[in-house]
Every structure is written in structure tokens, then in C-alpha cells.
C-alpha positions as CSV (number, residue, x, y, z in Angstrom):
1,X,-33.8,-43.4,-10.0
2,X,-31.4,-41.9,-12.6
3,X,-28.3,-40.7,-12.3
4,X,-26.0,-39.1,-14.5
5,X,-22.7,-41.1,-15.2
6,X,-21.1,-38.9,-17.7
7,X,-19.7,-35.6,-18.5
8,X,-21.4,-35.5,-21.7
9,X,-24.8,-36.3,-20.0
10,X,-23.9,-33.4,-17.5
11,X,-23.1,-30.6,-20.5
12,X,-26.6,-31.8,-22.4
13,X,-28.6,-31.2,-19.2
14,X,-27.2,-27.7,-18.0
15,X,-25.7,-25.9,-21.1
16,X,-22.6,-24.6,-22.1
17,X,-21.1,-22.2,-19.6
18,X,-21.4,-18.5,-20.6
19,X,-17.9,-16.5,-21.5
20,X,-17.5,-14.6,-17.7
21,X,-17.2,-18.1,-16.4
22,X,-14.7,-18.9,-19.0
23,X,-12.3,-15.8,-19.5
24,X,-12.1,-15.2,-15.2
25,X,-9.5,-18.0,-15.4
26,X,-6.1,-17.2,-15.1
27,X,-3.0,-19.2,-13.7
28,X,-1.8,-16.0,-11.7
29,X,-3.2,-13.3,-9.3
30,X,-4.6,-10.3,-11.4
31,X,-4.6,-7.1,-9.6
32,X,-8.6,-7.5,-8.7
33,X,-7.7,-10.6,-7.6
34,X,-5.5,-9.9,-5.2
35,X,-7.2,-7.4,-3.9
36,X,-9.4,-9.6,-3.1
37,X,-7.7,-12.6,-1.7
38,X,-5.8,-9.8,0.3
39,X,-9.4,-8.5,2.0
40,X,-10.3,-12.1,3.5
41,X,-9.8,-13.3,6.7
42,X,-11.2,-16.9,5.8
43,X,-10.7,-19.8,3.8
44,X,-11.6,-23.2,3.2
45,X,-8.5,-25.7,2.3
46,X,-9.2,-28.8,0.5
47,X,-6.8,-31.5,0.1
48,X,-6.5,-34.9,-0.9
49,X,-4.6,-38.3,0.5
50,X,-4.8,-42.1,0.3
51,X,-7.3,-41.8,3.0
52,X,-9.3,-39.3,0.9
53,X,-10.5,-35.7,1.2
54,X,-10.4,-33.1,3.7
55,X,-11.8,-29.9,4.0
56,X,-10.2,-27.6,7.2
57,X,-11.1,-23.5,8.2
58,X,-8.2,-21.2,8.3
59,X,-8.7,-17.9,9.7
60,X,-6.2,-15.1,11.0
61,X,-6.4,-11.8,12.4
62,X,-5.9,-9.9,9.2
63,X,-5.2,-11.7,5.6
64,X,-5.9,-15.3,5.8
65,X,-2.6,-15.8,3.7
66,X,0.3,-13.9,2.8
67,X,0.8,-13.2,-0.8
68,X,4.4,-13.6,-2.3
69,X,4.3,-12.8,-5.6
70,X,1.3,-13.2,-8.6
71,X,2.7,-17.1,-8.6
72,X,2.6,-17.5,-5.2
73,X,0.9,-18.0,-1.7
74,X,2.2,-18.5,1.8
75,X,0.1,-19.9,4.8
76,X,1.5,-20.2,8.1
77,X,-0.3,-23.1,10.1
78,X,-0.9,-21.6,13.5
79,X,-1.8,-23.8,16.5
80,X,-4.7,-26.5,15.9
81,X,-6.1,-29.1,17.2
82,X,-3.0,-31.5,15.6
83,X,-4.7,-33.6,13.3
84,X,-2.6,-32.5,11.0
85,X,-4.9,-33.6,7.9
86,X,-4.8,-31.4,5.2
87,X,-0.6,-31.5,6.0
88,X,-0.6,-35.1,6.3
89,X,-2.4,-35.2,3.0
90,X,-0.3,-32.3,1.3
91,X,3.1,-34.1,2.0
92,X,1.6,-37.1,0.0
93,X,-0.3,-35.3,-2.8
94,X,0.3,-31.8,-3.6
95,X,-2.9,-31.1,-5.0
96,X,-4.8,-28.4,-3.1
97,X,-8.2,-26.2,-3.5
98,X,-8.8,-22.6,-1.7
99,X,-12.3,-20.6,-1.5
100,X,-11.7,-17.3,0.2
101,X,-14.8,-15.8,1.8
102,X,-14.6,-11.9,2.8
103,X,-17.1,-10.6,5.0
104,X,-19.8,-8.4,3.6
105,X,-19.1,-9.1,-0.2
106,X,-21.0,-11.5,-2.0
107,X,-18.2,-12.5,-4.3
108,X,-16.0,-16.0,-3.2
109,X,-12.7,-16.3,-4.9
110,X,-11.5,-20.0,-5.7
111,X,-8.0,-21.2,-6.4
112,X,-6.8,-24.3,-7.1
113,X,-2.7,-25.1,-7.2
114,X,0.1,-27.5,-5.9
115,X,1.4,-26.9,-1.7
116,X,4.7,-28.1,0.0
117,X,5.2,-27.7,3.5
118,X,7.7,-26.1,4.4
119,X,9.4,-25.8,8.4
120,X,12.4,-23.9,7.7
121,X,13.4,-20.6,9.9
122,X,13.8,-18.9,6.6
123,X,10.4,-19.2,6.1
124,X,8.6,-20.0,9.8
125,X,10.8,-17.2,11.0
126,X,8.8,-14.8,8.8
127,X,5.7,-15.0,10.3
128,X,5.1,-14.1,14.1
129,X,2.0,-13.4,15.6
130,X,1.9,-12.9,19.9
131,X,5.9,-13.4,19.9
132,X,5.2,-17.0,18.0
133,X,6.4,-18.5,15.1
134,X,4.3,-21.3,13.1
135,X,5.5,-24.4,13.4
136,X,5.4,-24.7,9.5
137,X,4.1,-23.0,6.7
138,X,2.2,-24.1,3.6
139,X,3.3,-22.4,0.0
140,X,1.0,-22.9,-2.8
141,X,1.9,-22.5,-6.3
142,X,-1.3,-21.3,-8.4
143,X,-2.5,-23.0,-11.2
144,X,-5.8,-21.4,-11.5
145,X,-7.4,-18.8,-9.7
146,X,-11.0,-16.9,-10.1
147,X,-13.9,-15.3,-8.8
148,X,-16.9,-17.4,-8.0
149,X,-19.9,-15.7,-8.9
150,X,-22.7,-14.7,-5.5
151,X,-25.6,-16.5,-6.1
152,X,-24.9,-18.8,-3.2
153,X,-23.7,-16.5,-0.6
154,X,-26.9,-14.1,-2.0
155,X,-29.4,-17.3,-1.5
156,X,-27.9,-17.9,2.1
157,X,-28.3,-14.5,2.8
158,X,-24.9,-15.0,4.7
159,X,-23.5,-11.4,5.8
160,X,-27.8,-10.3,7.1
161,X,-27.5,-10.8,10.8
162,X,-30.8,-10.9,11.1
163,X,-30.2,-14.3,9.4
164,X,-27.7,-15.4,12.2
165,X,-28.7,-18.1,14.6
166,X,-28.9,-18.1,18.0
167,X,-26.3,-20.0,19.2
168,X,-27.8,-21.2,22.6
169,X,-30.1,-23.1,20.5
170,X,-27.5,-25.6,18.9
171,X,-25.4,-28.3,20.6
172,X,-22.0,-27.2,21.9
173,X,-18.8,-28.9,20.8
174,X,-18.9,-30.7,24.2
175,X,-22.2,-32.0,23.3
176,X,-20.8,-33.3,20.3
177,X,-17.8,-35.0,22.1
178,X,-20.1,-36.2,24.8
179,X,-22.5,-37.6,22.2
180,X,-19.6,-39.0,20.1
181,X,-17.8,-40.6,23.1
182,X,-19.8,-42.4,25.7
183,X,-18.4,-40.8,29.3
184,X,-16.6,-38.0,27.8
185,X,-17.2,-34.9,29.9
186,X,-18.6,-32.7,27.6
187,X,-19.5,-29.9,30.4
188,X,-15.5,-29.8,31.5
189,X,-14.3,-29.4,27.9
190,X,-17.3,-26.2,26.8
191,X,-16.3,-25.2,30.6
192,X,-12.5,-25.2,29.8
193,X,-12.6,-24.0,25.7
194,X,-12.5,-20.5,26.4
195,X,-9.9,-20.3,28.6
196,X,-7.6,-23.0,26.6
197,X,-8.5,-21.7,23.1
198,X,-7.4,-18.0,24.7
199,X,-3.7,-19.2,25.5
200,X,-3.1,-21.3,22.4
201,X,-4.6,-19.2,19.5
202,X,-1.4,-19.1,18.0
């Protein structure tokens, strides 16, 4: 078996990176980037904590997150499922990662920057969304921000619905609970989701 244990082993086996993947970086939103980051409806949020990493989905109905100035991003955290991990994590280290997906392009964006979480009406009271306010909202201060380039989203083929799966053919979420929990009743919760998720979206 070998494994690499260095940074120096990494940089002789792949190469220096070429100048796109250099000059892309910047510590504030470009107009193209915004443009961008403005366009998707989806992110990935990656935090860190004593406990270690977590990855969580957000998703709203138009931009994924509001955009305050170049310096500056605001997410409001709409209803869950109250884990609270990435907030839990957030509060104890600041350090947070974004990768924005927008349907149909093959181009990711990736930002990396500090969050505090922030619950007052100043703030919550700005966002609304079915006559609700978030119960808090997450402001990010960029430290770098750039484009990632498509060669995974073009090798996954992502946006080709004839790529799509067929959803009957996986396991449902109740499955997963059922399988994950002896006695849990997985058919009452996939019964129940669609109504529940309908009156708590926000």
C-alpha cells in the first residue's frame, strides 16, 4: 500500500496548477461571480466543530442566499429538522465552506469565509417567506471565492435527465429510519412526509 503523507509528495505527483486556477481567486464577489452565486438555488455548507465536520443542503425558492454587499453574504436558516449542526458548529468555530450548484450550468462556484449567527429582528425580520421569519440567520464574511471548473458535473452528466434515476427503485427515508432503528415505523413516517414537510417548509 502507499500513501502519500505530504504536500510535497502531492505537488511532485500531480503538477503545478495552471494560471486560471490561480488568478480566479479573489477575497470578494466580482461581478461574474455574483451573477453567479445570485442564479443558484443550492448549496452545500460545510462547517467544522469539536465533534468534527458537517456537510448540510440549503435550498430556497429563488437565491439560495442573499447577497449584502461584495464582502458579504446572508443566509436565513428556514425550518429543518433541528439538529442544528452546522449552527452548533458555527457558534464554536467560525470557519465555513460554500459550493453553489445552479441548475443547467456546468460551472460550481466555491467560497470559503468566517459565519456568525445572528437572531436579531434587525436581521430575522428581513427575511420572510409564507408570512415567516427565520428563526436566525447565518452571515458570512468572504475570504475567498471562485469558480470551480465542470469536469465533475460534465463526468456525472448531472443536469441529462435521461441520467436521472428512478426514484421507486431506491429505499425511502422511512426505510432508512426503519433500517436504522429497529421498530421504527418507517411506512407511517414516508406516509406522513408529504403532508408534514408541506406545512413546515418554512
Amino acid at each position: 500500500m502507499s500513501i502519500v503523507t505530504s504536500v510535497e509528495e502531492l505537488n511532485a505527483l500531480y503538477g503545478a496548477p495552471g494560471e486560471a486556477s490561480l488568478v480566479k481567486v479573489t477575497d470578494y464577489l466580482l461581478p461574474e461571480y455574483r451573477a453567479m452565486i445570485e442564479a443558484s438555488p443550492f448549496m452545500a455548507l460545510a462547517t467544522v466543530g469539536p465533534e468534527g465536520l458537517d456537510c448540510s443542503p440549503r435550498g430556497d425558492a429563488g437565491a439560495v442566499i442573499h447577497i449584502e454587499d461584495e464582502r458579504t453574504l446572508m443566509l436565513p436558516d428556514w425550518r429543518g429538522n433541528n439538529r442544528i449542526d452546522s449552527l452548533s458548529n458555527i457558534v464554536r468555530d467560525p470557519r465555513v465552506a460554500l459550493m453553489f450548484l445552479i441548475p443547467g450550468s456546468n460551472t460550481t462556484m466555491r467560497l470559503n469565509g468566517r459565519a456568525v449567527v445572528r437572531i436579531d429582528a434587525e436581521i430575522t425580520g428581513r427575511f420572510v417567506m409564507d408570512g415567516k421569519h427565520p428563526r436566525s440567520v447565518v452571515v458570512i464574511t468572504i475570504e475567498e471565492v471562485y469558480s470551480q471548473c465542470a469536469r465533475a458535473v460534465l463526468r456525472a452528466d448531472l443536469w441529462n435527465p435521461e441520467k436521472f434515476r428512478d426514484t421507486a427503485c431506491l429505499p425511502t427515508v422511512g426505510q432508512m429510519l426503519a433500517s436504522a432503528k429497529k421498530g421504527f415505523d418507517g411506512a407511517a413516517y414516508d406516509r406522513e412526509w408529504p403532508g408534514r414537510a408541506a406545512k413546515s417548509m418554512w
